[in-house]
TIDRENMAR-169714 format. One record per residue (C-alpha): x, y, z. Coordinates in nm, 4 decimals, m for minus. Last residue first. Example, Ala and Ser with C-alpha at 12.3 -4.5 7.8 and 13.67 -1.06 7.14 Angstrom:
# residues 2
1.3670, m0.1060, 0.7140
1.2300, m0.4500, 0.7800
END
This chain:
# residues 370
m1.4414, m2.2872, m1.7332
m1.2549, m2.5346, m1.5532
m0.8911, m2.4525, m1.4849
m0.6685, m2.7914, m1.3750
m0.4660, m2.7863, m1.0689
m0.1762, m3.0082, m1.0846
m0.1119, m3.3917, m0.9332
0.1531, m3.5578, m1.1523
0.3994, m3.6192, m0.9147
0.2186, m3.6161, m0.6367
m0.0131, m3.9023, m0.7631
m0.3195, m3.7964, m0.8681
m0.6876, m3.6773, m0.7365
m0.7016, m3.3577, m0.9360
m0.7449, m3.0672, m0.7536
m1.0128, m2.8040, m0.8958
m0.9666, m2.4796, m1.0195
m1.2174, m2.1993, m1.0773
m1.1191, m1.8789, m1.2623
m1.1820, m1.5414, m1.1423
m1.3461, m1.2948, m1.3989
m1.0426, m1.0976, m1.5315
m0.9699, m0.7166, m1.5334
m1.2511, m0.5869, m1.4007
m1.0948, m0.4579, m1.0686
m1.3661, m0.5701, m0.8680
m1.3200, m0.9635, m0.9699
m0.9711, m0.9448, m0.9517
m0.9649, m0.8222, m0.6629
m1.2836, m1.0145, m0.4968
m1.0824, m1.3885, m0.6050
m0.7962, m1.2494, m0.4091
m0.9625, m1.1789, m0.0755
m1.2704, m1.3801, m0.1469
m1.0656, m1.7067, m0.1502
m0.6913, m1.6907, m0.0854
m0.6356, m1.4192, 0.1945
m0.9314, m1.3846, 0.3589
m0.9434, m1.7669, 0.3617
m0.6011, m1.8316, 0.4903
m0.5913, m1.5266, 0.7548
m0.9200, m1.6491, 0.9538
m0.8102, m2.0573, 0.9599
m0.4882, m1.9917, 0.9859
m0.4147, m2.2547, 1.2387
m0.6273, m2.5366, 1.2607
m0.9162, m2.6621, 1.0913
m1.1968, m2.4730, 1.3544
m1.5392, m2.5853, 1.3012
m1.8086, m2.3658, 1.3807
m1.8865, m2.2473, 0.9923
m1.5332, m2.3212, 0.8034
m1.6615, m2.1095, 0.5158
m1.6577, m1.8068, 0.8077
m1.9197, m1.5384, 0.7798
m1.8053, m1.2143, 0.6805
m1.6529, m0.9288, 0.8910
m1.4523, m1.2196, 0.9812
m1.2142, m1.1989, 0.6765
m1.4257, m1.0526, 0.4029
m1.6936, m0.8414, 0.2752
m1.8064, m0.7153, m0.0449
m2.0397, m0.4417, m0.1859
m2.0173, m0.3673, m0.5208
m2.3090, m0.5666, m0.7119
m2.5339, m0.6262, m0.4073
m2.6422, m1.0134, m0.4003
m2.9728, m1.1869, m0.3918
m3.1075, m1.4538, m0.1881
m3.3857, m1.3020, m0.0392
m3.1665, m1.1365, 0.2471
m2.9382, m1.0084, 0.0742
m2.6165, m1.1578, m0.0551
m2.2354, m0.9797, 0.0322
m2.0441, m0.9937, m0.2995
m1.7284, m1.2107, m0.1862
m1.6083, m1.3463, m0.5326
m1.7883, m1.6830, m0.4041
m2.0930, m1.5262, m0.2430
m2.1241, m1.3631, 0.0637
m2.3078, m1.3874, 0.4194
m2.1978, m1.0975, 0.6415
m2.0710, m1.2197, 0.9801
m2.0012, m1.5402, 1.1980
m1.6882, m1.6434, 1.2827
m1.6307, m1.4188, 1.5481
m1.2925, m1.3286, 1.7087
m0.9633, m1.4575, 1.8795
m1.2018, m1.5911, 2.1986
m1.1657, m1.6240, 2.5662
m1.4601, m1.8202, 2.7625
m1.2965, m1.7695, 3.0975
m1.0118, m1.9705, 3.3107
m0.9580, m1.9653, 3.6858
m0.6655, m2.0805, 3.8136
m0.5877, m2.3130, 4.0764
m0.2916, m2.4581, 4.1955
m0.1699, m2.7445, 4.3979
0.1533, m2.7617, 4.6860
0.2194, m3.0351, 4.6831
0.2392, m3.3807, 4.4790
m0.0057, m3.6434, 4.3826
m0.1935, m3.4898, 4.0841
m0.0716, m3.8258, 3.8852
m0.0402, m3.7445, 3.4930
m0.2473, m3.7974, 3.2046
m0.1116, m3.6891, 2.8456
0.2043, m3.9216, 2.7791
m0.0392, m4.1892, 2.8357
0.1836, m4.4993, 2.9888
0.4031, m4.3325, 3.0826
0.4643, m3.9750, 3.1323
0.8258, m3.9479, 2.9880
0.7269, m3.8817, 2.6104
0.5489, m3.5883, 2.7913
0.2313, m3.4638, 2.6142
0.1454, m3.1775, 2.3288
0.1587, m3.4264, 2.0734
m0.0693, m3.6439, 2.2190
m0.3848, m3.4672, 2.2203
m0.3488, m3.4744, 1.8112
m0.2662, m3.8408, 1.7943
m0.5619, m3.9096, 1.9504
m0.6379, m4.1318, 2.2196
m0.4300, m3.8809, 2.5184
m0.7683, m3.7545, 2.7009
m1.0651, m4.0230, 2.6378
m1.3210, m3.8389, 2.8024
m1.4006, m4.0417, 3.1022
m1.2247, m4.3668, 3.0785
m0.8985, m4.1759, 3.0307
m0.7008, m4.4986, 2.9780
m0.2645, m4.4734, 3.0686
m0.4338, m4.7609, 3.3436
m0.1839, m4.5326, 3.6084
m0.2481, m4.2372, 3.5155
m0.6072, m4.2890, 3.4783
m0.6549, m4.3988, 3.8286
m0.4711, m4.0390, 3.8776
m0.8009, m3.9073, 3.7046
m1.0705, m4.0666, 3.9514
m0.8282, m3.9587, 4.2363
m0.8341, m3.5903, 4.0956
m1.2376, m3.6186, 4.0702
m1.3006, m3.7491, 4.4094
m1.0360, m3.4412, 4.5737
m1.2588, m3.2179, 4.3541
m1.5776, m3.3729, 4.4909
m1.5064, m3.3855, 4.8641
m1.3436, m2.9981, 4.8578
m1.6681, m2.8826, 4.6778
m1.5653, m2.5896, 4.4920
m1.5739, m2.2610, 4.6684
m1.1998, m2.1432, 4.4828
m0.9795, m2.1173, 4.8510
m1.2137, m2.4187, 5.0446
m1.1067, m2.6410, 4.7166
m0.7664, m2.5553, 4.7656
m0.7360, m2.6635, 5.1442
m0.9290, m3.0264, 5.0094
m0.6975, m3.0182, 4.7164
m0.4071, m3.0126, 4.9785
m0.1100, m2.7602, 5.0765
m0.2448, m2.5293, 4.8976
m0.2038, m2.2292, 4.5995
m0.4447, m1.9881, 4.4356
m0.3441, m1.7263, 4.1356
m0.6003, m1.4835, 4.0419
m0.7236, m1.3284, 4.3944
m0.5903, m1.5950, 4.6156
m0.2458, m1.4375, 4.5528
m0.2167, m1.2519, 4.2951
m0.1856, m0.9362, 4.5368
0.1674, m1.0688, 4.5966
0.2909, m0.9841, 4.2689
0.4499, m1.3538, 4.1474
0.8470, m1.3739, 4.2301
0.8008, m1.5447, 4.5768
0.6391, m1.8097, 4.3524
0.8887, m1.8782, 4.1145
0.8759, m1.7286, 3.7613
1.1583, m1.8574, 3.5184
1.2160, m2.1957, 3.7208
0.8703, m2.2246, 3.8615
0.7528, m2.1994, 3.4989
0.6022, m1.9013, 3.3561
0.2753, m1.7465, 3.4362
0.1623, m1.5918, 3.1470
m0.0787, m1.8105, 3.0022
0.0080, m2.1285, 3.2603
0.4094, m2.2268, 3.1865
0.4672, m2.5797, 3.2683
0.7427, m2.7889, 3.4278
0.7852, m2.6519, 3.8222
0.4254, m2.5725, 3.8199
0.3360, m2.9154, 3.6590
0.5318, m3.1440, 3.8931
0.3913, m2.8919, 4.1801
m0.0025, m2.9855, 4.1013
m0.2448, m2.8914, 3.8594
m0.5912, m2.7669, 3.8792
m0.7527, m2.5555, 3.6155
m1.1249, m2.4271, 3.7111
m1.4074, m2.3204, 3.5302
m1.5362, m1.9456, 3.4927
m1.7540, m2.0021, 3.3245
m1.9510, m2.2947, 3.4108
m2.1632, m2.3891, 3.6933
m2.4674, m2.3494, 3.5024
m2.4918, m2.7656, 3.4608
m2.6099, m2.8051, 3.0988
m2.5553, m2.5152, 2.9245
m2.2201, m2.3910, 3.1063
m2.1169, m2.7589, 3.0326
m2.1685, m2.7080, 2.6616
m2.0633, m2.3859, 2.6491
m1.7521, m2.4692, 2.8411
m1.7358, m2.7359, 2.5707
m1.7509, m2.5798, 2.3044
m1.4303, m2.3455, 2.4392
m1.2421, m2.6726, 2.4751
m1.3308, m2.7209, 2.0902
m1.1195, m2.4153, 2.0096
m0.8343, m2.4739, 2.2367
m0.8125, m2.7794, 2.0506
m0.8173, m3.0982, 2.2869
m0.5979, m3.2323, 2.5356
m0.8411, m3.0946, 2.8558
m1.0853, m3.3713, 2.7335
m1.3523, m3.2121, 2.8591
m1.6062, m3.1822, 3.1611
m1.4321, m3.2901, 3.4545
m1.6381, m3.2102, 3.8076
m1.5186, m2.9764, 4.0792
m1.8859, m2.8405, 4.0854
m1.7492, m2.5010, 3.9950
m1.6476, m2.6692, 3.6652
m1.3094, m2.8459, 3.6790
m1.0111, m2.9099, 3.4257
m0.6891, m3.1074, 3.4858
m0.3424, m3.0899, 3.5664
m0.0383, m3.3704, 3.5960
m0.0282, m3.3500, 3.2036
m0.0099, m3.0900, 3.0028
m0.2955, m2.9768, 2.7352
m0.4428, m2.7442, 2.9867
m0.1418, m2.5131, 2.9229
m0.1803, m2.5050, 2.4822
m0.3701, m2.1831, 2.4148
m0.4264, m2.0461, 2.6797
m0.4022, m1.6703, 2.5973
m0.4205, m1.3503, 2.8385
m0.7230, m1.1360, 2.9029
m0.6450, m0.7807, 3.0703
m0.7029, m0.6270, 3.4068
m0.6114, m0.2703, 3.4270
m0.5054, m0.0502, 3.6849
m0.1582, 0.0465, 3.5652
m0.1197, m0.0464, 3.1914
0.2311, m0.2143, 3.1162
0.2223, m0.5164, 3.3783
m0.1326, m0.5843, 3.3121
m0.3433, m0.7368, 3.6129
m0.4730, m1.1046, 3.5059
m0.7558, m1.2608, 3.3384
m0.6616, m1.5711, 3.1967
m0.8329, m1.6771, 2.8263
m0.9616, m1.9972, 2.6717
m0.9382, m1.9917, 2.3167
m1.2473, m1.9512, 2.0987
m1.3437, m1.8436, 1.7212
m1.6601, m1.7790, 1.7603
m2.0255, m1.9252, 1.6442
m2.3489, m1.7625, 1.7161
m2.3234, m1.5357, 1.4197
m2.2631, m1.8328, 1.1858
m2.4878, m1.5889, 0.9231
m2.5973, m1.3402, 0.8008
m2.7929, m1.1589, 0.4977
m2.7544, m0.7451, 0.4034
m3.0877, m0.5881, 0.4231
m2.9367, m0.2153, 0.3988
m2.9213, m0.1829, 0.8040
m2.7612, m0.5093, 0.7909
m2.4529, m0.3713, 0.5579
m2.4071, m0.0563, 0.8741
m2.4720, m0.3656, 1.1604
m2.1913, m0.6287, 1.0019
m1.9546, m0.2660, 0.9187
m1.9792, m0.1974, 1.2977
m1.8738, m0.5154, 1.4506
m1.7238, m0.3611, 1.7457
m1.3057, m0.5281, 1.6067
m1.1668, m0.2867, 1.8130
m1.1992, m0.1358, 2.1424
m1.0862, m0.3618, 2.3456
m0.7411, m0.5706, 2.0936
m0.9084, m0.8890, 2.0591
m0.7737, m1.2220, 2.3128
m1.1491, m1.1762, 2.4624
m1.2403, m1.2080, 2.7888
m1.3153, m0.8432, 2.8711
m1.6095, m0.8667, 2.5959
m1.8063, m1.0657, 2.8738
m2.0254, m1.3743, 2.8204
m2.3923, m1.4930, 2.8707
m2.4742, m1.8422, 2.6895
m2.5973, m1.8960, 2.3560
m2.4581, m1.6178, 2.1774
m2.7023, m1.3806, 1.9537
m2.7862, m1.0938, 2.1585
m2.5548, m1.0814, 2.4469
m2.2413, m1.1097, 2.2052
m2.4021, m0.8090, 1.9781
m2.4805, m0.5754, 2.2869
m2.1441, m0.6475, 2.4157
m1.8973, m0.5203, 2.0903
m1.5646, m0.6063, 2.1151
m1.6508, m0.9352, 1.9474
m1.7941, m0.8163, 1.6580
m1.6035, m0.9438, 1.3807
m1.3164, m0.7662, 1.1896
m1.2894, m0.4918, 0.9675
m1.2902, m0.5651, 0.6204
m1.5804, m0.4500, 0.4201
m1.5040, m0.3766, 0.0928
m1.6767, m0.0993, m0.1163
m1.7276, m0.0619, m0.4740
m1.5703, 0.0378, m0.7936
m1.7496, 0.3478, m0.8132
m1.7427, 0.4496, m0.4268
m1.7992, 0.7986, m0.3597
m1.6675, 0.9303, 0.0112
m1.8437, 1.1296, 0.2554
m1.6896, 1.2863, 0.5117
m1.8384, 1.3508, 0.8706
m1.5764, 1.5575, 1.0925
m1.4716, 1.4065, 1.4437
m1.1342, 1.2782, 1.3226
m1.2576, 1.1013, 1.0516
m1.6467, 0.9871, 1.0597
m1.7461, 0.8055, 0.7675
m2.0226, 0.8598, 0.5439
m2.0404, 0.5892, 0.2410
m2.0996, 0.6636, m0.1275
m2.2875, 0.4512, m0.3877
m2.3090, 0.1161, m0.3484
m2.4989, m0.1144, m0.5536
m2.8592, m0.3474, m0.5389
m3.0651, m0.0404, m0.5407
m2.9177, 0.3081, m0.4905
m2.6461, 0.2696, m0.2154
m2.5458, 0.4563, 0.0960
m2.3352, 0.3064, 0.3890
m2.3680, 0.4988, 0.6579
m2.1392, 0.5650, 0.9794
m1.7793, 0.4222, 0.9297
m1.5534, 0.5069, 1.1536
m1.2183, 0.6664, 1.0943
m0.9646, 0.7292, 1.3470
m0.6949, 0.6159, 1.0852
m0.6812, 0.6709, 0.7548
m0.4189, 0.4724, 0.5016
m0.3670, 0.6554, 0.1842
m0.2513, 0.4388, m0.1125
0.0801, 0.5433, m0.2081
0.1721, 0.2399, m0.4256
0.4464, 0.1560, m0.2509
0.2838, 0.1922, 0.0959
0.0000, 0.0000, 0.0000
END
């Protein structure tokens, strides 16, 4: 953009989109507190973000009640304002009840003074000698799955029992002294005299015994202490009876060659435990404008507007509420509409369509079909 000297505004909001029948005409944005309005012949592509920032959409079409706070999202961005300005035109949706999750930490910033931010957990309940909890101090995942599908699950459990976000992660000194959890390094990096001392039973809790910890996070001492035996049976069968932790290849590659016989499931057995509590977190919504396959966003009844596109999760996601793995937001705004729309837009080509041949590698090459 840079090289081509294509102006880049920032504090800019977009505030109408106008259009005369099924194209767009102009839009009024707000740029440093003066309205503009800005003609758009070739068309107008919508490309900023999903709407997790934005509470009123989260309360209204998620299933179960959560907080903008817990989100991995830069607050503030991302409010889902080009979704509502393309639905005020009749614009269709869809997947909006679907996100993009990752469980999330909520922790005091060490750059912003009294602020509490969301940090990533990606991959810490994968480890073994730990395990998940609701606020009944009962299992309710496979804690080796995606971070994605462990967020399903909250929902799942939050749906069924109520006693769900916040859950629980317990683990045990062999895991503090191992594994980092979110930002919380290991005890060799971080050790406990280290953490800010108004962690302590605020974010961060820490026992002698499960029963002790349970008292600390109000989760039935008798069940949590039943639960961590049920799952050091485990340990020692290598079988998660339960939920089948360490069966797949995937949970396995994030275990410990040396944790025998299920490289995933590991004895709680030693002192002091942890606790931390862990929130719906998410990287953004997959739900958003529904479009066509050069991107056009499609009305309501089917039809499409001629110049107005959206990608990347301002539109709905082709993966719907499945999560492929990593890249699944920058690969198709990338590839699909986000190259397909260009060329498409810019009238210089319609996009071809290419299909894989089944072949052997050597031969295998994508053929155009007209």
């Amino acid at each position: 953009m840079k090289k081509r000297q294509i102006p880049i505004w920032f504090d800019t909001s977009l505030c109408r989109i106008r259009h005369k029948g099924d194209r767009v005409v102009a839009v009024d944005i707000e740029r440093h507190g003066k309205m503009v309005t800005l003609k758009t012949p070739k068309g107008l592509v919508l490309a900023a973000g999903g709407y997790e920032q934005n509470q009123i959409l989260r309360d209204r079409h998620l299933p179960v009640a959560t907080q903008r706070g817990w989100s991995l999202t830069p607050q503030g961005m991302n409010d889902g304002v080009s979704v509502e300005r393309a639905d005020e035109l009749g614009a269709d949706t869809e997947h909006l009840d679907a996100f993009w999750w990752a469980p999330s930490i909520l922790l005091p910033s060490k750059r912003v003074a009294n602020l509490i931010s969301a940090e990533a957990m990606y991959f810490d309940h994968r480890h073994p000698f730990s395990l998940c909890v609701n606020r009944l101090g009962k299992r309710f995942v496979n804690e080796s799955c995606s971070y994605d599908r462990f967020g399903q699950a909250m929902i799942a459990d939050q749906l069924a029992t109520g006693a769900n976000l916040p859950c629980w992660m317990i683990f045990d000194w062999k895991f503090r002294r191992r594994f980092p959890c979110g930002p919380i390094l290991p005890h060799g990096l971080l050790p406990d005299r280290r953490i800010p001392p108004e962690w302590w039973d605020s974010y961060v809790f820490k026992a002698d015994s499960l029963c002790a910890l349970g008292r600390k996070i109000a989760v039935p001492p008798e069940i949590l202490m039943a639960t961590v035996a049920r799952l050091n049976d485990f340990a020692i069968t290598g079988l998660d009876e339960d939920f089948g932790r360490g069966n797949a290849a995937y949970d396995r590659y994030f275990g410990k060659p040396d944790v025998k016989p299920n490289p995933c499931v590991g004895p709680l057995d030693t002192g002091p435990y942890y606790a931390v509590k862990i929130e719906l977190g998410d990287l953004g919504t997959k739900g958003g404008l529904k479009t066509d396959n050069v991107a056009r966003v499609m009305k309501k009844e089917g039809t499409v507007f001629d110049n107005l596109y959206a990608i990347g999760n301002s539109a709905g996601s082709p993966f719907g509420d499945c999560y492929p793995g990593a890249g699944g937001t920058l690969g198709p705004a990338l590839v699909l509409p986000g190259w397909r729309l260009t060329i498409w837009a810019a009238g210089t080509a319609r996009p071809q369509r290419y299909i894989l041949q089944v072949a052997p590698p050597s031969i295998r090459r994508p053929s155009p079909e007209t």
